[in-house]
N, C-alpha and C positions, 0 to 999 in steps of 0.2 A: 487186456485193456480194450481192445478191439470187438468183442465179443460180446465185453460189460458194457460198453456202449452202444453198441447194436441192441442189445438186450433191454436197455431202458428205452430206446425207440420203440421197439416193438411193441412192450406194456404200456409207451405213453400212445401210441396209435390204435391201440384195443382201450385202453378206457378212456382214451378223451373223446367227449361228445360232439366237439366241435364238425360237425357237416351235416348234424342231424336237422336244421332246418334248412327252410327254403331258398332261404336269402342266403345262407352260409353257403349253400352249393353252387347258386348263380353267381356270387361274388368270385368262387375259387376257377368257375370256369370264364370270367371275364377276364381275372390273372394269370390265367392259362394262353389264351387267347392273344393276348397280348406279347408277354412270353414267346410263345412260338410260331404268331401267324407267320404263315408260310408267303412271302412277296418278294418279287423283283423292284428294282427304282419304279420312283413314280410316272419317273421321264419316261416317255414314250416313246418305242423300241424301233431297229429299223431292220427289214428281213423278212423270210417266209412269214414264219408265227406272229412276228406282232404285226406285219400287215393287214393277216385274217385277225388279228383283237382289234386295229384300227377299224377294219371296211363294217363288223357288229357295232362299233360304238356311233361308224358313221352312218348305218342303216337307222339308227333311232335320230340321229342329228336330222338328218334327208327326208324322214319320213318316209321311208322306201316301205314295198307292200311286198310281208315274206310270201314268197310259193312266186307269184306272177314276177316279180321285181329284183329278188335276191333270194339264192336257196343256197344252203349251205350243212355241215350236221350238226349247225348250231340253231339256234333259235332268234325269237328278239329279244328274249332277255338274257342274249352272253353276254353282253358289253357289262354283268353284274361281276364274271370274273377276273375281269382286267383290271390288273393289277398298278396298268399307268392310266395314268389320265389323260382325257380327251373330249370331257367338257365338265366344267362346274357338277353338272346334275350325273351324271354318268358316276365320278370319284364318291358324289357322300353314298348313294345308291349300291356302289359298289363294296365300299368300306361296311357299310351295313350289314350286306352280305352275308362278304366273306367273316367278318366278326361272329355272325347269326351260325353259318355253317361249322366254324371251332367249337363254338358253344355247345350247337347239338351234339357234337360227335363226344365233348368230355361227359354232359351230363349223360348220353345213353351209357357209356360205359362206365360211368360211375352207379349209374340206376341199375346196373348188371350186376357190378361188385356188390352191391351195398344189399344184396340179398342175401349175400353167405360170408360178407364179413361188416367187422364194426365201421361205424361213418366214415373215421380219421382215414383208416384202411382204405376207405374204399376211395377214397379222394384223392389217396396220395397214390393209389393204383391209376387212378382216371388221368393223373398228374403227367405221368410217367407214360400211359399208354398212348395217351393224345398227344403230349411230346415226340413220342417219336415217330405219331403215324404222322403229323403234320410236317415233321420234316424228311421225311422218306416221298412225301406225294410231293411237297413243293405247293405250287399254286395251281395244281389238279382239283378243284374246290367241286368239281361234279363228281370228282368218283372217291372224295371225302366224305361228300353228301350220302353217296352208296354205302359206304363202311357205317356210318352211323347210324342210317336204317339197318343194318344189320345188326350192330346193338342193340338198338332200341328192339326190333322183334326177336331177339334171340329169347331174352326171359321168358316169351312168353309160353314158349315150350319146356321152361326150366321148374315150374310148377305147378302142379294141378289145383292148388288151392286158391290161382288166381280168380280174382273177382270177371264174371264176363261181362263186365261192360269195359274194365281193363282191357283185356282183349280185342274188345271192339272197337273204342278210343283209339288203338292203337294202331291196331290194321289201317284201320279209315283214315288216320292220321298219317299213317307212309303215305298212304296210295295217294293222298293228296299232294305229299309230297312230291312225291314222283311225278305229278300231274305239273307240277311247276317247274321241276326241273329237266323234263321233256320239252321243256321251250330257254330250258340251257342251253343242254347239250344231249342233242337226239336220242341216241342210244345209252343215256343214263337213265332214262327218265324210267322207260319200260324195264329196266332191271331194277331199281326201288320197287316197283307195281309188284314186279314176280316175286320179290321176296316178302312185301307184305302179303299178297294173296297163298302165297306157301306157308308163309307162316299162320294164316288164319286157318286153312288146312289139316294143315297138320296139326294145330291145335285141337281143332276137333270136326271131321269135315263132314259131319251132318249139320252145321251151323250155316246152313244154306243164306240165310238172310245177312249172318257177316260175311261171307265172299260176294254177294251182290252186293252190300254197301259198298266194299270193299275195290270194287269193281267202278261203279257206281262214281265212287269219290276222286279214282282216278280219270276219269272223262270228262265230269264236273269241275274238276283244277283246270283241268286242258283249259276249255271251252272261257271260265270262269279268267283266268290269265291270260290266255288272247286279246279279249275283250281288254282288258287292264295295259294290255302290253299296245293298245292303239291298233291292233288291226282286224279287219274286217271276215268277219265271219266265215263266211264264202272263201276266203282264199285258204283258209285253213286244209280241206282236204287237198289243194296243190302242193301249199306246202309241204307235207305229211307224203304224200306221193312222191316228188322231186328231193326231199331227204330224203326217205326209204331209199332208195335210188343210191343215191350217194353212200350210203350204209353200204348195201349189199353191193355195190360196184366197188367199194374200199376193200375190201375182201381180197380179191385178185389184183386191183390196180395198185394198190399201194403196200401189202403183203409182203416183208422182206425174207428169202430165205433164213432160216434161223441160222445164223452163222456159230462158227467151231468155240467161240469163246461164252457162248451162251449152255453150253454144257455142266456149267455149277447150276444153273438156275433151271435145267430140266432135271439137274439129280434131286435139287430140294422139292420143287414139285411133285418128283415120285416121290420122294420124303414122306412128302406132303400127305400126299393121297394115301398112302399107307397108315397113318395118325387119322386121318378120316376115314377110313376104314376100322382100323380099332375101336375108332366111337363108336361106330355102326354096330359092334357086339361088345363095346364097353358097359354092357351090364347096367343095375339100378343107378349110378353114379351117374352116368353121361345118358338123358334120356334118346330112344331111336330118333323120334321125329324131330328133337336139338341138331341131331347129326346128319338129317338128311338135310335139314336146311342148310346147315354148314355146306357141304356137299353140293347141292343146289348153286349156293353164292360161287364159292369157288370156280366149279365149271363155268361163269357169266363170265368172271372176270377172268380165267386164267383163256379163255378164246380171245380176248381182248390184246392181253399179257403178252400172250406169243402171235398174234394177228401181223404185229409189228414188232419186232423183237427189241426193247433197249430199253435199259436199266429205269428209262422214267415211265415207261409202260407196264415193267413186272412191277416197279413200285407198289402197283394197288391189289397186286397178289400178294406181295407181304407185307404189304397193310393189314389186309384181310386175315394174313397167319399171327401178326404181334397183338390184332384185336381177341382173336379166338383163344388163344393164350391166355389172354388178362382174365377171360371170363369164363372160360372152361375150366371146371376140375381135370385135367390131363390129366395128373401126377401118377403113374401106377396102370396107366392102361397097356404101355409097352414094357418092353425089357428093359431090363434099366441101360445096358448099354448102346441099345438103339435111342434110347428119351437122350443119352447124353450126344448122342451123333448128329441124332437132329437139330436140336442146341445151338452146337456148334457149326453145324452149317447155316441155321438159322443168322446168329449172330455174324460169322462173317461175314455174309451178304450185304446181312444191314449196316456191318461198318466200312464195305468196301463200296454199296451204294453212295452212301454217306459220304466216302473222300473222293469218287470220281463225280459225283453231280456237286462238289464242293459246295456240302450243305452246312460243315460246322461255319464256315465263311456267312451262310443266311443267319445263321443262328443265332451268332454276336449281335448280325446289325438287326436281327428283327424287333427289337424291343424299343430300338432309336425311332425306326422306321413306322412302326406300328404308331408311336409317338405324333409322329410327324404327320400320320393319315388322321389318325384321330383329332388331329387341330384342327384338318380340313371341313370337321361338320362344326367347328367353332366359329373360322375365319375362313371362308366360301374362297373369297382372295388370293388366301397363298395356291390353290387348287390352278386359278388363271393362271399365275405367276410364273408354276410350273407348265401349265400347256403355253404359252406364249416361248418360253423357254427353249421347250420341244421344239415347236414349227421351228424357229429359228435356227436348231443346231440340224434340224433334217435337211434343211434349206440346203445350208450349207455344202451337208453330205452328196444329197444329191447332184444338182450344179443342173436344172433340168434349163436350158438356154433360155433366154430372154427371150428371143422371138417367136419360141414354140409357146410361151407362158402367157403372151401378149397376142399371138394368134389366139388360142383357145379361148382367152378370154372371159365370159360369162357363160360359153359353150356348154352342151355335154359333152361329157367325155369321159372314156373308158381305157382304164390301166391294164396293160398286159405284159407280163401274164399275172405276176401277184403281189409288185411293189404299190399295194394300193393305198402304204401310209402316204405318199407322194397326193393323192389328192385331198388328205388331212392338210399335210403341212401345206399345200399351196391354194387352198380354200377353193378349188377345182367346183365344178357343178357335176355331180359323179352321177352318172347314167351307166351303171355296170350291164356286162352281160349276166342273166341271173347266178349261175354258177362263175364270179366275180373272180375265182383263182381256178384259171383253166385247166388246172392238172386235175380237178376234181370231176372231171365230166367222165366219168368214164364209163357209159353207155350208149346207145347210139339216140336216147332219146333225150339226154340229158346234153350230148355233143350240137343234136336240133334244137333245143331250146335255146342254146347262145347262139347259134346262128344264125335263125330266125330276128330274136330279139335285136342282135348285133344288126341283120339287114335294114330294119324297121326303128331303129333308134338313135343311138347317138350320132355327134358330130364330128367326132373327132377321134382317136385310140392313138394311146400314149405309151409303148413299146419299150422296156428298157431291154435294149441290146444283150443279147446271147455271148458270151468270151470263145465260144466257139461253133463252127460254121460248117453241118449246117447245126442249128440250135439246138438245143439240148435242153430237157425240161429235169424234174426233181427224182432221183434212183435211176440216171444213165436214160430216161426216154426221152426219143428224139419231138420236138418237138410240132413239127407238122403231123406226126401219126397221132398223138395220144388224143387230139382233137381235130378230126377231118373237113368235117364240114363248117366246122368253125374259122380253120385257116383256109377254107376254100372264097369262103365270106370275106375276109380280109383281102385277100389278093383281088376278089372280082368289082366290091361295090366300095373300094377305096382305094386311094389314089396313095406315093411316099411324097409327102410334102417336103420331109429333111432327113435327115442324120447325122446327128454333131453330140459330141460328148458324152456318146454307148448310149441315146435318146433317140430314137423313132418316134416321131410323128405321122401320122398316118391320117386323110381327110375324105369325108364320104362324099363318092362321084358317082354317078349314072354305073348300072350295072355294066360290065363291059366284059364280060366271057360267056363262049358260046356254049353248048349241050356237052355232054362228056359221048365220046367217039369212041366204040372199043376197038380194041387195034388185034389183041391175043390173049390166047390163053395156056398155061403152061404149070405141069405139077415139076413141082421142086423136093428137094429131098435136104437133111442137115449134111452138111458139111460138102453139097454141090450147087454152090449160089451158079447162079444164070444171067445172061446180060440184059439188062435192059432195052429196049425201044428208046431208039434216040428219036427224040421229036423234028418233026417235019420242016420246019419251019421257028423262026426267031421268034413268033410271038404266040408259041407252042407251050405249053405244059402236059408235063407226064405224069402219070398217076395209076397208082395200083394197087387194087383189093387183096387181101390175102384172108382165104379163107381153109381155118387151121384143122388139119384130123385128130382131136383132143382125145385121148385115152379115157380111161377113168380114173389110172392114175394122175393124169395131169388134172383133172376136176378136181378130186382129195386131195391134192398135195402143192397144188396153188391159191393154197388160203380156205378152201372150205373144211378142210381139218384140220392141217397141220402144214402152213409155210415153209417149203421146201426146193422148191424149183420154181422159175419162171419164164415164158414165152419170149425171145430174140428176135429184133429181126437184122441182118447184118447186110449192110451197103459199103461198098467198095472193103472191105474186109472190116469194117469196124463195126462190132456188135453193141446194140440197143436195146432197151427195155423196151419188149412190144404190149401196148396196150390190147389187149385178147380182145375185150367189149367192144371195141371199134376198129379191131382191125381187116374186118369185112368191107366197113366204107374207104371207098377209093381215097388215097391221100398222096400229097406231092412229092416226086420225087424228081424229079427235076422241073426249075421254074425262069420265065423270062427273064433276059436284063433289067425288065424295070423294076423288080425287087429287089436287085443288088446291095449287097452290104446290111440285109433287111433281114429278120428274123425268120421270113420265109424262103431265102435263098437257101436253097440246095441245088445239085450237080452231079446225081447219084449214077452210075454204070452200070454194076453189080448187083443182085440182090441177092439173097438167103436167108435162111429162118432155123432154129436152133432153140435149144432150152441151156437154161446157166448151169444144171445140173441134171443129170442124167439116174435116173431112178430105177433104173433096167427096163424103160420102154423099150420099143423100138424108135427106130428114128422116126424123130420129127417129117412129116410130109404136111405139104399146102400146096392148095391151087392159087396160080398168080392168075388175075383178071388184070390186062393192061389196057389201061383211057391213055387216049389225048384230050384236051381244053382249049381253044384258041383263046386267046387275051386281045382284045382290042384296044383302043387308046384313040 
């Protein structure tokens, strides 16, 4: 029965016509779209992550000018993936969107099927394929955007008898893409670029004139959406510089060891790579230059995948393998007992993804929800309803005191370190340091920049209190190292106006610390910390460089290949996640009374420097450089 019914499916999916026009496939991928958009509430969120969606949605409310004003590895047009809202024009903008980005992704993969099988087929593949990449990424809407550029350029290597201006349309068409959505989210933009210009390539790489369009179209998006996005010309290459920056310092600064339970997701990967390998001699069936693109994408995002290791990050790796699936002939390149192995690890992943990022839970409510945004470009209104809504219950959450709210005033002023919905919901005057969530500095020029900026600008910094003393930032680092000269800025050219309710106020006063003093110098070795220099004096600060003997193994295996260990530094016996890129500039280790109970108090003895895993180096060695600072008042 089961069989004869599958069986008339089948024959009715090969001779109904139904998706052969245009309107038929854009209808199927609006019902698609709808279906599965991938979203959180509309309410606007409180925490790391939706801070940084708040502080892009507030760079366009503010007017802020990216590179000089605010730099980050997004753009000015991320506040397009936030998925709550946080002003009228921001929600229709963004609904837009992310609608636009489902669309593409079903029609490329439907454009992919619908080459080697009939319409109905290939829709109801596109159906199934974009269901379940949209609910494996979530509200990843940049590195959706990447999988459907790779639909869309996979065909092009899948027939020779393509028309070349198909070809050319098409290249030109990513790399434009990618030109816009480099003012998403940084490091998307330039992996769409590589996969269209690889794909034009490989298509056929004496086509000199298609990889300069190609080329061409992605500079021209840039340039051409800057301009669109309200900012000024000029500031382009800062910002471009000061994200690069943040890219390649993300690398080592926020790199997490691949921990023991990530071992299913490096056997599928070797899986993986073994199936693209096969392609690579899978014969007339699976063309080469199909398979080196495959190949190509992969390596982008599986550096990504394990950069940072967790299940919402491999997401776009098997994204990438449930796309290649839909639209590749596999069937018959491996042994059959290897095609069924991989299968099956395949599938596991994707249903254990699936219950631990509790995505059937999105899935019910996406069609309500989808619903309910969709009203929002009908009745502009309920959009307010919800942000008025939001500020409210943040309000709430927070409790930032009356008289800090009512000093600041019409002020500037600057949230530390990265609770920056706080100046959404309390309509603040936000004068950020440019790198806005200071875990992301993680170079010594990108640590100057907010310091600088911090000396020369705002009025006021608004601190929410540390749970433990001295502070701690995000992956165990301690919170005066990972940015030196920025808390050096804090403690010298401002004043503690209060602290009530885990809120620091902080008020800018006349500079008041004197030159840094060296006091000593001293090599250390792992597992024989050394004591500190007690400072001279009550209005003393202690401070010290560490300047680390990195292997080559420690370079490879701290995120430039493969996330495996990472740099410590350990005070009074408790170990810290050392910032590498800045742990040359001197930073506090012990500070005056008059920071007490402040996010810069520490009280440090001991020192020591260590790796969280041991690789068969040899020990860890650094030289300590020991300052003092006098603090005046």
């Amino acid at each position: 029965m089961v069989a004869t019914r599958a069986g008339r499916v089948k024959t009715w999916c090969s001779t109904a016509g139904w998706g052969s026009a245009r309107w038929q496939r854009c209808l199927a991928a609006l019902v698609t779209a709808v279906l599965f958009w991938p979203q959180s509430s509309v309410d606007a969120d409180i925490g790391v992550d939706p801070s940084w969606e708040a502080a892009v949605a507030l760079a366009r409310i503010h007017h802020l000018a990216w590179g000089p004003e605010i730099v980050f590895t997004y753009g000015p047009l991320a506040f397009l993936q936030n998925t709550g809202y946080y002003s009228t024009q921001q929600a229709v903008l963004a609904t837009l969107y992310q609608v636009g980005v489902i669309v593409a992704l079903f029609l490329g993969v439907a454009a992919a099927l619908r080459r080697r099988s009939p319409a109905t087929t290939s829709l109801v593949g596109a159906f199934v394929t974009t269901g379940t990449t949209a609910i494996l990424l979530g509200s990843m809407y940049p590195e959706v955007v990447v999988l459907a550029a790779f639909a869309w350029a996979g065909p092009l290597l899948f027939h020779d008898d393509l028309k070349r201006s198909t070809a050319f349309i098409t290249s030109v068409a990513l790399a434009a893409v990618g030109g816009f959505e480099l003012l998403v989210k940084f490091n998307t933009g330039p992996v769409i670029a590589i996969i269209a210009l690889a794909a034009s390539i490989l298509r056929d790489w004496r086509a000199l004139g298609r990889h300069c369009a190609t080329v061409t179209a992605f500079v021209v998006s840039i340039l051409i959406w800057w301009l669109l996005a309200g900012q000024r010309l000029g500031n382009l290459p800062v910002w471009l510089r000061y994200s690069g920056q943040i890219v390649s310092g993300y690398i080592e600064g926020q790199a997490v060891p691949i921990p023991l339970d990530a071992v299913g997701a490096v056997l599928l990967t070797v899986a993986w790579l073994v199936v693209v390998c096969a392609m690579l001699v899978g014969g007339r069936r699976i063309p080469r230059n199909y398979a080196v693109l495959v190949a190509v994408t992969s390596v982008l995002i599986a550096k990504s995948a394990f950069g940072r290791y967790d299940t919402n990050h491999f997401s776009a790796l098997l994204g990438l393998m449930v796309i290649t699936v839909a639209i590749t002939p596999l069937y018959g390149i491996l042994r059959p007992r290897f095609e069924v192995a991989v299968v099956l690890i395949l599938v596991a992943f994707l249903v254990g993804t699936l219950i631990i990022e509790q995505r059937p839970v999105a899935v019910l409510q996406a069609p309500v929800r989808a619903m309910d945004r969709l009203a929002t470009l009908a009745f502009p209104g309920r959009a307010a309803a919800h942000i008025r809504d939001s500020k409210a219950r943040q309000r709430r959450h927070y409790g930032i005191p009356e008289r800090f709210v009512k000093t600041i005033g019409s002020a500037a002023v600057h949230v530390d370190p990265d609770e920056t919905s706080v100046v959404w919901a309390y309509d603040f005057a936000w004068r950020p340091a440019p790198v806005f969530q200071t875990y992301s500095a993680y170079t010594p020029a990108l640590d100057k920049l907010n310091s600088e900026t911090l000396a020369d600008g705002t009025q006021f910094v608004l601190s929410r209190q540390s749970p433990t003393s001295p502070a701690t930032g995000i992956n165990g680092r301690l919170g005066v190292q990972e940015n030196p000269l920025y808390s050096r800025t804090l403690l010298c050219d401002f004043t503690v106006d209060g602290v009530e309710n885990h809120w620091e106020l902080l008020a800018r006063s006349q500079p008041h610390c004197g030159p840094l003093t060296p006091l000593s110098e001293i090599v250390v070795r792992e597992g024989n910390p050394v004591t500190l220099p007690a400072p001279t004096g009550p209005h003393m600060a202690v401070l010290v460089g560490i300047d680390l003997d990195r292997t080559i193994v420690d370079r490879l295996f701290m995120g430039s290949l493969v996330p495996l260990t990472t740099f410590t530094v350990v005070l009074d016996g408790v170990s810290y996640r050392l910032t590498g890129g800045n742990a040359a500039e001197p930073f506090l280790v012990n500070t005056p009374d008059s920071v007490t109970a402040t996010n810069l108090e520490i009280h440090s003895h001991t020192i020591g420097v260590g790796r969280t895993r041991s690789l068969g180096q040899h020990r860890l060695a650094a030289r300590l450089r020991f300052y003092e600072m006098r603090i005046s008042r």
